[in-house]
C-alpha positions in Angstrom: 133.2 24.9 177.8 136.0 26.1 180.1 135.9 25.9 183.7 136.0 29.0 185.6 138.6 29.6 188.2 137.5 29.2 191.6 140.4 30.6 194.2 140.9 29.3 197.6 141.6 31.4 200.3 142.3 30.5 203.5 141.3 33.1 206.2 142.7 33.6 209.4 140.3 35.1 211.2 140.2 36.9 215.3 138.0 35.1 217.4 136.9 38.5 219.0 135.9 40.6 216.0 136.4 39.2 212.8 135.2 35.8 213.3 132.3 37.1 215.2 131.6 39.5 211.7 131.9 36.2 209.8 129.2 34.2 211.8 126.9 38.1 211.6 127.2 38.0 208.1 126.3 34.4 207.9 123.3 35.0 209.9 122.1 37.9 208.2 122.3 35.6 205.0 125.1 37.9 203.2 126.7 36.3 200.1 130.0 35.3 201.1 131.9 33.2 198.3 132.4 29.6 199.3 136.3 29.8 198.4 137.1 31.1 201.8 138.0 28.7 204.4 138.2 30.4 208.0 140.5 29.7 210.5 139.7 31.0 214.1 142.6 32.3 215.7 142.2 33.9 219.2 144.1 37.2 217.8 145.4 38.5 214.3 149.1 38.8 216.4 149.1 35.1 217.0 149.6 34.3 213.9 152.6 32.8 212.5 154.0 33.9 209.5 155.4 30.8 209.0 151.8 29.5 208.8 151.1 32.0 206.1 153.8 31.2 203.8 153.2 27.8 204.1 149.7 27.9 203.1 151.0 29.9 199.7 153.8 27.5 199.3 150.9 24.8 199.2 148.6 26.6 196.8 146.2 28.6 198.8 145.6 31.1 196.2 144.9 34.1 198.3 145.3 34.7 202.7 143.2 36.7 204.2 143.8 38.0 207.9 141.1 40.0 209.8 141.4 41.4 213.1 140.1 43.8 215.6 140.1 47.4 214.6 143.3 49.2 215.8 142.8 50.4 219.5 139.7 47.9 219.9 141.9 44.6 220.6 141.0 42.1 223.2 144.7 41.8 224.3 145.4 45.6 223.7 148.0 45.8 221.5 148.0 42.8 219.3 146.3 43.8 216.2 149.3 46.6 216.4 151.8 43.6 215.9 150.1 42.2 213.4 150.0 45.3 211.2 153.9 45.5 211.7 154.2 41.6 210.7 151.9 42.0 208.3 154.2 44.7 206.4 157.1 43.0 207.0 155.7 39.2 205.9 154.7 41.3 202.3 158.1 42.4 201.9 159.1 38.5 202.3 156.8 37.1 200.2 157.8 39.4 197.2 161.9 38.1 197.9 160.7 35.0 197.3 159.3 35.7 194.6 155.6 35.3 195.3 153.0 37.8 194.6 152.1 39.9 198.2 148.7 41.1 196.8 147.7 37.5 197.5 147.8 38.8 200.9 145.0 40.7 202.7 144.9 42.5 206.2 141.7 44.3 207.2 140.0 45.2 210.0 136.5 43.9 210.9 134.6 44.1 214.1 132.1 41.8 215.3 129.2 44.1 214.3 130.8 44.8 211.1 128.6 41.5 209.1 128.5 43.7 206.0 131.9 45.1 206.1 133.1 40.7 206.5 130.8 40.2 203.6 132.6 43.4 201.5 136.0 42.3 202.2 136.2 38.6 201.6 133.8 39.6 198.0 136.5 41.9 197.3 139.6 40.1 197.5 137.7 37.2 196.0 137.4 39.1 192.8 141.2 40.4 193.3 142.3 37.1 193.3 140.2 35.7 190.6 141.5 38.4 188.2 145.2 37.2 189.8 144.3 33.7 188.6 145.7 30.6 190.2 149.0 30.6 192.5 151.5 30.0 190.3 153.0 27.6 193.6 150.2 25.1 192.3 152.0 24.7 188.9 155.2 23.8 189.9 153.8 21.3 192.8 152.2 19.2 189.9 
């Protein structure tokens, strides 16, 4: 019998919006796969890339950052420079040589339980029919 692949995906996740959607969805008792880890972050903009790649680099399967909805940001602007990142960390990702659909950006407010619930389902079964990082190979 043949174990079926579990990912692991580390979320980064806005403290005003997103995270807030997480703990909604969690409350309202949504199925939410148990291969996400969240990470609060205060905004999707404070995020470093670096951290990103690194968590690839290390094996996270899939990264998933979730934000405020454009124009709704606690710090006004930020989610804006996290789209822009975002679109430029895809394009480094693939130069390296990784896969950038391991990479998720969406927007989720903190009424938004369902929508938390949708997305993190969604790219759960993206990166299951991805299959594991390849990074975790070559670290063995």
């Amino acid at each position: 019998m043949t174990e079926q692949f579990e990912p692991r995906i580390v979320g980064f996740l806005c403290n005003w919006c997103s995270y807030a959607g997480a703990d909604l969805a969690g409350t309202s008792k949504l199925k939410i796969p148990s291969s996400l880890t969240p990470i609060r972050v205060m905004c999707s903009s404070r995020i470093d890339p670096v951290l990103i790649l690194t968590a690839l680099l290390q094996g996270a399967d899939g990264v998933l950052i979730a934000g405020c909805h454009p124009g709704d940001c606690h710090y006004n602007e930020g989610n804006y420079y996290a789209r822009r990142r975002f679109a430029v960390l895809k394009k480094v990702v693939d130069s390296l040589g990784l896969e950038s659909d391991r990479l998720c950006l969406s927007w989720v407010s903190a009424s938004e339980g369902q929508r938390f619930a949708e997305v993190v389902n969604e790219f759960n079964e993206k990166i299951k029919k991805m299959g594991q990082n390849p990074m975790k190979k070559k670290m063995l």
